[in-house]
N, C-alpha and C positions, 0 to 999 in steps of 0.2 A: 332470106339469108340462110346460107347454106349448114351445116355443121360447123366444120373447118374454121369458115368467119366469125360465126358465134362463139367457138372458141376461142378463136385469139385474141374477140372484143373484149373477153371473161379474163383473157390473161392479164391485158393490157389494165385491164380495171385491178383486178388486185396485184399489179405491179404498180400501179398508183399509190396507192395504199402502200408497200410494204417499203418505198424509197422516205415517206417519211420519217423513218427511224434517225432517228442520231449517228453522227460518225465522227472523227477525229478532224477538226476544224470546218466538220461540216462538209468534205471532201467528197462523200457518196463513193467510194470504193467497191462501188456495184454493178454488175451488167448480169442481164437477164435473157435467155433462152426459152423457147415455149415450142417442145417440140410437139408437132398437133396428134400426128401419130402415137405417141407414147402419152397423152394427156398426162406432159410434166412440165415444169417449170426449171429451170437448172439456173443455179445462181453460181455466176463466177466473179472472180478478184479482178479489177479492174487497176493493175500494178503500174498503169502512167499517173494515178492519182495517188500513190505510196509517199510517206514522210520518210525520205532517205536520210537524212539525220535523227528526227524523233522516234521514229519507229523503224529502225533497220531489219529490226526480224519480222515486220508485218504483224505485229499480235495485236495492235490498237484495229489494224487493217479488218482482220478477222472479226473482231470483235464486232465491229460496227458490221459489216455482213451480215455476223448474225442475229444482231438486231433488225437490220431488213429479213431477215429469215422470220422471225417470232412474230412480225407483222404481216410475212405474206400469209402465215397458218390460222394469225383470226382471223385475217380478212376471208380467205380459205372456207374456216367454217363457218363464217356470217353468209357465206354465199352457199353454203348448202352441201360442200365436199367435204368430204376426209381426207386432208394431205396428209402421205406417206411420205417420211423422211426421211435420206439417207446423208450420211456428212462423209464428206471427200470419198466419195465414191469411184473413182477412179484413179489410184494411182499413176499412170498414165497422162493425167492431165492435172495436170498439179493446180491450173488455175480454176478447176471444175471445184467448187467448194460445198454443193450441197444437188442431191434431185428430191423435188418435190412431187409425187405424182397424186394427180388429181382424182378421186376417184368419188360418184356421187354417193353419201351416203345418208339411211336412210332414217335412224335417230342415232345423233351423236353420242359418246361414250360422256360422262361425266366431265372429264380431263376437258374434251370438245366444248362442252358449251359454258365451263369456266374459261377458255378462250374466248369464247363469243360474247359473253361478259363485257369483255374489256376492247371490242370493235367501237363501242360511238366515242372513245378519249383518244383514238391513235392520232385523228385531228387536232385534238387541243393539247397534247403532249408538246412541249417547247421547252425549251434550255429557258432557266429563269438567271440572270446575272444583276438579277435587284435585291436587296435587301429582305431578310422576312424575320415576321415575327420572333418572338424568344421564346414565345410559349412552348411548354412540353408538348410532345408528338403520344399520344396514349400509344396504352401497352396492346391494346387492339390493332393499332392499325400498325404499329411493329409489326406484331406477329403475322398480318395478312403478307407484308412484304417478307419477310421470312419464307413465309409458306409459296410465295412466287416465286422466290430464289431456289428453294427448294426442287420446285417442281420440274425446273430447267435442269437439275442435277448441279445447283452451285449452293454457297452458302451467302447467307449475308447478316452480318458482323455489327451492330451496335457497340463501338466502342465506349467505353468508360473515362472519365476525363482525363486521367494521365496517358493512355493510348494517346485519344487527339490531339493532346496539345504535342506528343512525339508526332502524329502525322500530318499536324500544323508547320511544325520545325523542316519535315522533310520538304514541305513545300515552299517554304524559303530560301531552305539549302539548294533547291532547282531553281528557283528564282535567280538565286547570286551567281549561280553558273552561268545561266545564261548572259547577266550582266556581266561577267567576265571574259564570255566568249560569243560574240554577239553573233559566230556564224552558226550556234545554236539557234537561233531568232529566223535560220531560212526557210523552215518549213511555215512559220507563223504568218511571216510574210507575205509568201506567195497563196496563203488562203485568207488571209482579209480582204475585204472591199469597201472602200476609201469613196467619201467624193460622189458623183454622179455614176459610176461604175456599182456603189450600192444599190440602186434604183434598178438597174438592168441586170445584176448579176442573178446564176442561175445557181451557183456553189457558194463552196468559202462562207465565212461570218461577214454579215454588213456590219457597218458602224451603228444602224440601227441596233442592233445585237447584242454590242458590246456593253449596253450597263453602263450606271454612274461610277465613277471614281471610286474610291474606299477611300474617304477620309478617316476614316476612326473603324473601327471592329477586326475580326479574325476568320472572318470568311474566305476558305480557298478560291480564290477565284483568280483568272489568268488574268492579266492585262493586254489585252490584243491590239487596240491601242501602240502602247509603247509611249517615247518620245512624241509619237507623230499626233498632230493637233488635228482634234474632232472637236466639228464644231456642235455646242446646246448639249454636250454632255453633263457636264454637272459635278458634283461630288457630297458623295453623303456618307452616313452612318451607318456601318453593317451590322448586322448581330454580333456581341461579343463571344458571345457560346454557340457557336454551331452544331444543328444537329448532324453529326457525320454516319455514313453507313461504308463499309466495305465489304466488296463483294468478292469472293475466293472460288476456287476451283480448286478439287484434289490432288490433280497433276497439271501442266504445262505445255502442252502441245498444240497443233493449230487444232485439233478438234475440240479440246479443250475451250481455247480460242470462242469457237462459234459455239460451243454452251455457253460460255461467261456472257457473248452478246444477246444471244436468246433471254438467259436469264436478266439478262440487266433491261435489255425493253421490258419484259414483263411487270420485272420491278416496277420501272419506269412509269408503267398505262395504269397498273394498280394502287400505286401514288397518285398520278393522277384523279382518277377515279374517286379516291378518298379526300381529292380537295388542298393535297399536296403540292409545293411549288417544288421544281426540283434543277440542279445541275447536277454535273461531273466534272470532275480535276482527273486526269490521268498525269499530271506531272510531277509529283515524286513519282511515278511508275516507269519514265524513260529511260532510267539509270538503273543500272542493274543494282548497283550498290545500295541504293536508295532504296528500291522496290523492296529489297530482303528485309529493312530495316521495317516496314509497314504494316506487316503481319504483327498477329497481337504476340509478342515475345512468352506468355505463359501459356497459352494452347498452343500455338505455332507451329499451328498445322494449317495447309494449304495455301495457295497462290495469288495474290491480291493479285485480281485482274482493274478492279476498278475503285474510285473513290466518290460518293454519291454525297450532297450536301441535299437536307430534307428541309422543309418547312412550309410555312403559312404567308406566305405572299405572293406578288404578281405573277403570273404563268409563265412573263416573258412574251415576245411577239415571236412569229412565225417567221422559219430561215428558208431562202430560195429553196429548192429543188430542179431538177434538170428536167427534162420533157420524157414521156415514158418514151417517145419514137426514139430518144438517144439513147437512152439502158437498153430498150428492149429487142431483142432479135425473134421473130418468127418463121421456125423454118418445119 
């Protein structure tokens, strides 16, 4: 096998790796470049998978990018490179969202192999929409997810119980909107997978996915679902106290954007890691009006990009992915 092949087998492999990241209904809003000559990887926006109601300015878009971004760089250093990173590197091309260029190196900087850390949970990271424990989350493993959020240049926010229960509220108030205008409901829609189409789907949430009901508790959690009948779902008991995180950024931009997803996988893998079950609600976030309201009103500083529910239960099962021959281009 030649060089050129060997590279692009190396691409293909941690482009496997980094499409596992989380994204907004699970849409994968990713396509991947591997130019063999420049040993880099270019991650662009994939805007036929865009939420044109939920997300009209693409910032949920970005965000999950850049959570395949923070997955392609452990993968990266698990295989033995130093990825160079540059975000929207070319004005010009506005759908070019990030180059990653490969370069072997030959003991990783500290930062590096606290990445590499966190390579054998990218697998077992999954959206959990079951019920978890109530138990407090220690002040340890806070502060590790702190220090993740950190490192991506974002913050992340333990609110206090009056916060929540205001960022509980918001998430109802997005609730009754939508039940009041159900063609809010069309990006939801067209990313569920219903039926025998869950079995074969390659995107979108199966009904496998979706979680038991909420009979009882205050867990943000979307209803994907709807009106529409799954069958052997169930319904239970959520945690009444959820433990909430929110995660912020200084300013608002799409660069911004792809730190808050950076930071938010890392979160994510280092939850993991520590034996944490985890989701995300971004919906009080679709509303502009809403989203201001979210930030903690006495520091009230920076940009809630995201809404993170923590705890101690189920992992959650595993959501489709797409084939890398369909993300990935080699030229």
């Amino acid at each position: 096998m030649d060089t050129q092949q060997l590279d692009a087998k190396t691409a293909a492999t941690l482009v496997a790796e980094a499409v596992l990241a989380p994204s907004m209904h699970n849409a994968q809003p990713w396509r991947f470049r591997y130019v063999a000559r420049d040993r880099a990887l270019l991650l662009l926006a994939d805007v036929d998978r865009a939420m044109t109601r939920s997300d009209p300015g693409n910032r949920a878009l970005h965000i999950g990018c850049g959570a395949a971004l923070l997955n392609l760089r452990v993968a990266a250093v698990q295989a033995g490179f130093t990825p160079v990173v540059r975000l929207l590197p070319d004005p010009a091309e506005p759908l070019l969202l990030a180059s990653v260029q490969l370069s072997e190196a030959r003991r990783p900087p500290t930062d590096e192999e606290a990445l590499a850390r966190l390579h054998p949970v990218i697998r077992e990271r999954h959206t959990s929409r079951h019920p978890f424990d109530e138990k407090d989350i220690p002040e340890d493993v806070r502060a590790a997810l702190q220090r993740a959020a950190e490192q991506e240049g974002a913050e992340l926010l333990f609110p206090g119980p009056w916060h929540v229960e205001t960022v509980l509220g918001l998430v109802h108030d997005a609730e009754s909107r939508d039940a009041l205008n159900p063609e809010g409901m069309e990006d939801l829609h067209r990313w569920t997978r219903l039926g025998p189409e869950a079995d074969i789907a390659t995107d979108g949430v199966p009904e496998y996915a979706f979680g038991p009901r909420m009979r009882d508790g205050k867990a943000p959690l979307r209803d994907f679902a709807g009106r529409r009948p799954v069958a052997d779902r169930g319904t239970t008991a959520f945690e009444k106290n959820p433990h909430l995180a929110l995660l912020s950024t200084p300013a608002d931009a799409p660069a911004d954007w792809l730190r808050a997803g950076q930071a938010l996988e890392r979160v994510l893998l280092e939850a993991t890691l520590t034996g944490l079950a985890t989701s995300l609600t971004s919906h009080a976030l679709e509303s502009r009006d809403l989203r201001l309201l979210a930030r903690d009103p006495m520091a009230g500083r920076g940009h809630v990009q995201m809404v993170l529910r923590l705890g101690y239960g189920p992992q959650g099962p595993a959501t489709p992915r797409r084939p890398v021959r369909d993300v990935l281009e080699v030229v």
